[in-house]
N, CA, C and O atoms as a DFTB+ gen file, in Angstrom:
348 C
 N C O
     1  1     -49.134     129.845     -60.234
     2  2     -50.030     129.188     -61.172
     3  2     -50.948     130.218     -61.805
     4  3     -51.403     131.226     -61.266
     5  1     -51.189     129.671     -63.369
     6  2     -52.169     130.691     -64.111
     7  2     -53.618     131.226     -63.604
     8  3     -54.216     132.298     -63.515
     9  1     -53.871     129.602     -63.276
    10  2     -55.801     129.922     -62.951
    11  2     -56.110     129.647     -64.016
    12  3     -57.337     129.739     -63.976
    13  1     -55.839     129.364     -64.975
    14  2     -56.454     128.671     -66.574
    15  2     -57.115     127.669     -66.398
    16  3     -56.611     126.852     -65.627
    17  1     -58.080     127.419     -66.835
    18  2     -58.491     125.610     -67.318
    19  2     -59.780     126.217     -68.223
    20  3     -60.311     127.323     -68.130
    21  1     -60.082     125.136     -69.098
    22  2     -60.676     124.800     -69.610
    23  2     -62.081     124.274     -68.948
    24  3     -62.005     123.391     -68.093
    25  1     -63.206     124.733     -69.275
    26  2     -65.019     124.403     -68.466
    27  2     -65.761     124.497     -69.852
    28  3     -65.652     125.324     -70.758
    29  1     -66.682     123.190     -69.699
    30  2     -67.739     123.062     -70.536
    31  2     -68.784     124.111     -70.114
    32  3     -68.956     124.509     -68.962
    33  1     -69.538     124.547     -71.347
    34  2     -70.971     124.795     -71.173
    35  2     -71.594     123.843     -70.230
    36  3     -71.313     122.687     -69.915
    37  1     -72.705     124.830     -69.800
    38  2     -73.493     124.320     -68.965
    39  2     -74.684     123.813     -70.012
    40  3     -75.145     122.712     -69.710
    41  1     -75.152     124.326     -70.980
    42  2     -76.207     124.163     -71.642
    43  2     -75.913     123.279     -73.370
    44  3     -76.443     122.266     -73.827
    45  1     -75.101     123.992     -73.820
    46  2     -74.398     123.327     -74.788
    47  2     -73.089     122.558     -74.691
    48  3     -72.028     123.173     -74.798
    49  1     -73.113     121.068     -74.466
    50  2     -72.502     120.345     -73.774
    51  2     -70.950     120.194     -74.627
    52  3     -69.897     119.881     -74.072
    53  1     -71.148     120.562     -76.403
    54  2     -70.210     120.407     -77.345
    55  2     -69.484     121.624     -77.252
    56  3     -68.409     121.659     -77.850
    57  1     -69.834     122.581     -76.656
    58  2     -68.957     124.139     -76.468
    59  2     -67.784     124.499     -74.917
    60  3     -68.104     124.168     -73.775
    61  1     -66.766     125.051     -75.188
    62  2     -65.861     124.977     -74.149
    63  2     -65.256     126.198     -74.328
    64  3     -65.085     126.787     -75.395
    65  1     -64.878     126.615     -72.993
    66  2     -63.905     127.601     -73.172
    67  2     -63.128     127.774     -71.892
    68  3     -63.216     127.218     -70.797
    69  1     -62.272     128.799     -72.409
    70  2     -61.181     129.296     -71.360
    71  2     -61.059     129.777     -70.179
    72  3     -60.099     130.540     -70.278
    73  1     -61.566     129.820     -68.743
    74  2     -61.318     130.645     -67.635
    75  2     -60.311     131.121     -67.024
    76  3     -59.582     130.202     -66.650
    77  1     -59.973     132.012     -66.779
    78  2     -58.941     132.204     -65.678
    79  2     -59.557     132.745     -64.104
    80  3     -59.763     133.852     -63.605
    81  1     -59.704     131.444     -63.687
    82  2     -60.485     131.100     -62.084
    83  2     -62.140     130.860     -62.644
    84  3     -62.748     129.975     -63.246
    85  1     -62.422     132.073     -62.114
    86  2     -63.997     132.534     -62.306
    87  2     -64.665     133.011     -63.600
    88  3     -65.781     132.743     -64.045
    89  1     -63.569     133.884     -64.145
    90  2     -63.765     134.509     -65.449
    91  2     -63.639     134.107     -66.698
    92  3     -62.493     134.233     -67.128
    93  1     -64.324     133.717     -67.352
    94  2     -63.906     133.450     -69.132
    95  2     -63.040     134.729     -69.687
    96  3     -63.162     135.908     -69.356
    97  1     -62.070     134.108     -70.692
    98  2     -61.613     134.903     -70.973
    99  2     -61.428     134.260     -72.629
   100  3     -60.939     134.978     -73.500
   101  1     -61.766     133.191     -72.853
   102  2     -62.557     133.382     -74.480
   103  2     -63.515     133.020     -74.916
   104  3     -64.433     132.661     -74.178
   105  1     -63.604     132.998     -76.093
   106  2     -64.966     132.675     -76.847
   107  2     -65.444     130.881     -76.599
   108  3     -64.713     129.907     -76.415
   109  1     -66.836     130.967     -76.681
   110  2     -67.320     129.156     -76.786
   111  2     -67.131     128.278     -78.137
   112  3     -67.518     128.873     -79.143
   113  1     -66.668     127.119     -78.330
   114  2     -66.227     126.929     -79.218
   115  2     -65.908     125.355     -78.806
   116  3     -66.047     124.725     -77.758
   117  1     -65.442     125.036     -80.049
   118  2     -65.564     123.169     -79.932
   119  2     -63.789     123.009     -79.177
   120  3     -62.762     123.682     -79.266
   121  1     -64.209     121.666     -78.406
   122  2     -62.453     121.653     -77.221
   123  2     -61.050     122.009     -78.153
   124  3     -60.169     122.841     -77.939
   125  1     -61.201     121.130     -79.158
   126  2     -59.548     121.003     -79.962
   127  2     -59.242     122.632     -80.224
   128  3     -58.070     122.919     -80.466
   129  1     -60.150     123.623     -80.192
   130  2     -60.021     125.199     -80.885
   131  2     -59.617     125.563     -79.166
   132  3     -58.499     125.855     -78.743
   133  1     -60.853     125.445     -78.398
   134  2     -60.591     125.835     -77.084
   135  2     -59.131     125.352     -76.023
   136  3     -58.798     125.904     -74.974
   137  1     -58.434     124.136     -76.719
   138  2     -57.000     123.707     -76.148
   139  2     -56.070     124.548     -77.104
   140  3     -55.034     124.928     -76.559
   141  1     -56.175     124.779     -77.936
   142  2     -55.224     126.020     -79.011
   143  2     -54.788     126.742     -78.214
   144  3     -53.658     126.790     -77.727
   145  1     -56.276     127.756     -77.919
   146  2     -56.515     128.923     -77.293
   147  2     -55.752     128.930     -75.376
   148  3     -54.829     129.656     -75.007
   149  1     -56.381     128.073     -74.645
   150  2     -55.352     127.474     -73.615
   151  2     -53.750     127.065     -73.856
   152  3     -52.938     127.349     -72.975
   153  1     -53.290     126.340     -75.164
   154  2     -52.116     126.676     -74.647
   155  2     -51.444     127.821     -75.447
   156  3     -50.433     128.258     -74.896
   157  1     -51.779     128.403     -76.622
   158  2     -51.032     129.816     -76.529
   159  2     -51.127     130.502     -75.377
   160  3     -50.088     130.852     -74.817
   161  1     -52.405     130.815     -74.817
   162  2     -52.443     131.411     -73.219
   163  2     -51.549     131.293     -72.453
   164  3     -51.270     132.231     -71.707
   165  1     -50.587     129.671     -72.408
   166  2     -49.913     129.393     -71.310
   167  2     -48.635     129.468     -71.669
   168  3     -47.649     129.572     -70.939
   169  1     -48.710     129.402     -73.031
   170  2     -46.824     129.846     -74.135
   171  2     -46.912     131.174     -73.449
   172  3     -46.094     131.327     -72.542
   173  1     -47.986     132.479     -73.765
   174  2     -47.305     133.522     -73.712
   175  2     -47.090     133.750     -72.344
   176  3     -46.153     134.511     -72.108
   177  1     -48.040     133.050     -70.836
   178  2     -47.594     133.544     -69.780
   179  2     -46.500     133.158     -69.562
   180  3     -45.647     133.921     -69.109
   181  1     -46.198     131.582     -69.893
   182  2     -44.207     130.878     -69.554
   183  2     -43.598     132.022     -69.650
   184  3     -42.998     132.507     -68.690
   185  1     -43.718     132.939     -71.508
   186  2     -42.438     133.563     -71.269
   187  2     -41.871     132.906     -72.735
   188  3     -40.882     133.395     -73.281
   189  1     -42.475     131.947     -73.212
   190  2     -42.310     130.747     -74.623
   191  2     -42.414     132.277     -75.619
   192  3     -41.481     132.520     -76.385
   193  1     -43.465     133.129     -75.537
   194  2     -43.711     133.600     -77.008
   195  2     -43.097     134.740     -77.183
   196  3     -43.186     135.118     -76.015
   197  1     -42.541     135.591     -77.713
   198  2     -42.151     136.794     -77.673
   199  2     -42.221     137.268     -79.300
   200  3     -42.455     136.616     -80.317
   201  1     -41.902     138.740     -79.077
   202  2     -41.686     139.601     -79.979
   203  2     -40.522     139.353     -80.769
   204  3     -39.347     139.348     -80.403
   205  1     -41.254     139.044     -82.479
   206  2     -40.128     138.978     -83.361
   207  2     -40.368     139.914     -84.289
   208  3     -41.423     140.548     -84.275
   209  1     -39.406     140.113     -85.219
   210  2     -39.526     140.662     -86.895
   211  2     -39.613     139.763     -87.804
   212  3     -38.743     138.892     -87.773
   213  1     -40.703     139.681     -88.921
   214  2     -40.760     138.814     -89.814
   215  2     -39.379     139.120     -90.587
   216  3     -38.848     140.230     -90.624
   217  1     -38.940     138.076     -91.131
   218  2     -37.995     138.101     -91.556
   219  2     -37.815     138.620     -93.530
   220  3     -36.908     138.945     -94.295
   221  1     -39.393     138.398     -93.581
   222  2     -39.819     139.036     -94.754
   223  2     -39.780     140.829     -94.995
   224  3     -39.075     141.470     -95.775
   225  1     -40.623     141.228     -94.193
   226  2     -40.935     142.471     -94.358
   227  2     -40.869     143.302     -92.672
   228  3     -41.591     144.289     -92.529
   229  1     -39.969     142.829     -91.451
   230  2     -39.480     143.512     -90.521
   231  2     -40.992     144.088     -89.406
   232  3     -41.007     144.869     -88.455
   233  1     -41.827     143.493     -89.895
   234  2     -43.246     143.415     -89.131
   235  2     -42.914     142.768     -87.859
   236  3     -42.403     141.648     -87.860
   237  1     -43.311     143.744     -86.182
   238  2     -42.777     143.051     -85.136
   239  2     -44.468     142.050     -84.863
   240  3     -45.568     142.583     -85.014
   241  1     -44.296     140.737     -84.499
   242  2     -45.482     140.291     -84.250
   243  2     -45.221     139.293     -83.271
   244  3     -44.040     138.948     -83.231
   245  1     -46.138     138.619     -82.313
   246  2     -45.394     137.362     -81.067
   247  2     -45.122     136.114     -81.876
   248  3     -45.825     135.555     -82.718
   249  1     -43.953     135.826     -81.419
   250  2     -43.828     134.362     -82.260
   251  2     -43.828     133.710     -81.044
   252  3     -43.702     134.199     -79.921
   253  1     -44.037     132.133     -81.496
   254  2     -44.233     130.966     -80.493
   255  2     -42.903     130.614     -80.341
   256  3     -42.687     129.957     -79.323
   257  1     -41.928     130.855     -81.054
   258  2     -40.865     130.376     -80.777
   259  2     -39.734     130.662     -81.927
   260  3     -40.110     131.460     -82.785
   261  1     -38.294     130.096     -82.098
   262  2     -37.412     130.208     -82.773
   263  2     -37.659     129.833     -84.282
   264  3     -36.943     130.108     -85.245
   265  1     -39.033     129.028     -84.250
   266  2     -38.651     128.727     -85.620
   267  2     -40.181     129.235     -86.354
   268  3     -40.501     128.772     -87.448
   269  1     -40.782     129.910     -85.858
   270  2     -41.470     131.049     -86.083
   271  2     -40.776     132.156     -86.619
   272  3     -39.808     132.684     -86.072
   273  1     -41.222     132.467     -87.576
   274  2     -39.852     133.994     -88.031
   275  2     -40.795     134.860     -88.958
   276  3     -40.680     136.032     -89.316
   277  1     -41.788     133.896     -89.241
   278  2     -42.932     135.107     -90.521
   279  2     -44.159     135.463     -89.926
   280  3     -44.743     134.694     -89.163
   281  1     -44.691     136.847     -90.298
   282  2     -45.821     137.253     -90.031
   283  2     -46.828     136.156     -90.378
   284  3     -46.486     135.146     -90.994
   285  1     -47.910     136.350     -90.022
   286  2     -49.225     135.126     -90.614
   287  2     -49.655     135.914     -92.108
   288  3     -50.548     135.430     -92.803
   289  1     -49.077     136.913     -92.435
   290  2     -49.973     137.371     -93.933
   291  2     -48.583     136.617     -94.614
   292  3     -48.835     135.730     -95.430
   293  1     -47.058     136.924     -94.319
   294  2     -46.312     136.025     -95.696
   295  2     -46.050     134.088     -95.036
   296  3     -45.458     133.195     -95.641
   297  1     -46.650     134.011     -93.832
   298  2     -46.692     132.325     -93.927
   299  2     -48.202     132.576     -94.552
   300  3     -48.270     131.764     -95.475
   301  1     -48.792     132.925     -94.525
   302  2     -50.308     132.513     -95.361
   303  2     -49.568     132.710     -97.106
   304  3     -49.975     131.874     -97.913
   305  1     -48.772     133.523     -97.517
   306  2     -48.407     133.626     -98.967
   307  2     -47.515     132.541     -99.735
   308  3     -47.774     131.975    -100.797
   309  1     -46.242     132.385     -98.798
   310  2     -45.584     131.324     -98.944
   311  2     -46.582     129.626     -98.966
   312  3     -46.410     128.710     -99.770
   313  1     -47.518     129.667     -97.894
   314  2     -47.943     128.625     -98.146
   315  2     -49.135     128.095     -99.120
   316  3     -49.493     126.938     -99.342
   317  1     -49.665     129.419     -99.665
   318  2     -50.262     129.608    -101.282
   319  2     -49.583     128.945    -102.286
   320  3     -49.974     127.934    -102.868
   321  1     -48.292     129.701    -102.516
   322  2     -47.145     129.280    -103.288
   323  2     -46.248     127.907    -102.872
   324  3     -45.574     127.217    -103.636
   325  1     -46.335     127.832    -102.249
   326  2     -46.215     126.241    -102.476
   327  2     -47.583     125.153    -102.682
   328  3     -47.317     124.001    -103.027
   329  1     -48.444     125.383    -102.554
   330  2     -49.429     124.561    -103.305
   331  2     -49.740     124.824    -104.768
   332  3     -50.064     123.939    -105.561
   333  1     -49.598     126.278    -105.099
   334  2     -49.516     126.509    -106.446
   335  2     -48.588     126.203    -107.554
   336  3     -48.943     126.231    -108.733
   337  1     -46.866     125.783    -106.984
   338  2     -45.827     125.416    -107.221
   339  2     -46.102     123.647    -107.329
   340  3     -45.405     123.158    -108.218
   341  1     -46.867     122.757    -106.686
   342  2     -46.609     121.429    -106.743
   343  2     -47.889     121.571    -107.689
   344  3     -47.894     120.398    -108.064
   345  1     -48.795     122.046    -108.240
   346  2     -50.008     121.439    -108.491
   347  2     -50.134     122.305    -109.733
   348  3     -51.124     122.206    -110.457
């Protein structure tokens, strides 16, 4: 087992973050950001995320999975261009 979970602030009751056991190991932040952050944590310990090449420009970066294939700078471009394309 990881030792992951998720613990509220003690003081700011709307802030949460990540431990592994004793230790934080991210930033405080509202739960739905702080469960992100927990389960990529637990994709990459499975073994779920690995090293791909964008299929754009051969950039090695972790993908979450098979149908992950682009860096985040050409899925951030592609998904420009398609809002600029319908509108």
């Amino acid at each position: 087992m990881s030792g992951l979970h998720v613990r509220r602030h003690e003081v700011h009751q709307n802030l949460h973050a990540v431990f592994r056991d004793e230790t934080r190991v991210s930033g405080w932040q509202l739960i739905d950001l702080t469960q992100s952050v927990l389960d990529r944590m637990l994709r990459r310990e499975s073994g779920r995320m690995r090293k791909r090449k964008c299929l754009c420009c051969s950039a090695v970066f972790m993908s979450e999975g098979p149908h992950n294939r682009l860096c985040k700078h050409h899925r951030a471009t592609i998904g420009r261009l398609g809002r600029e394309m319908v509108g």
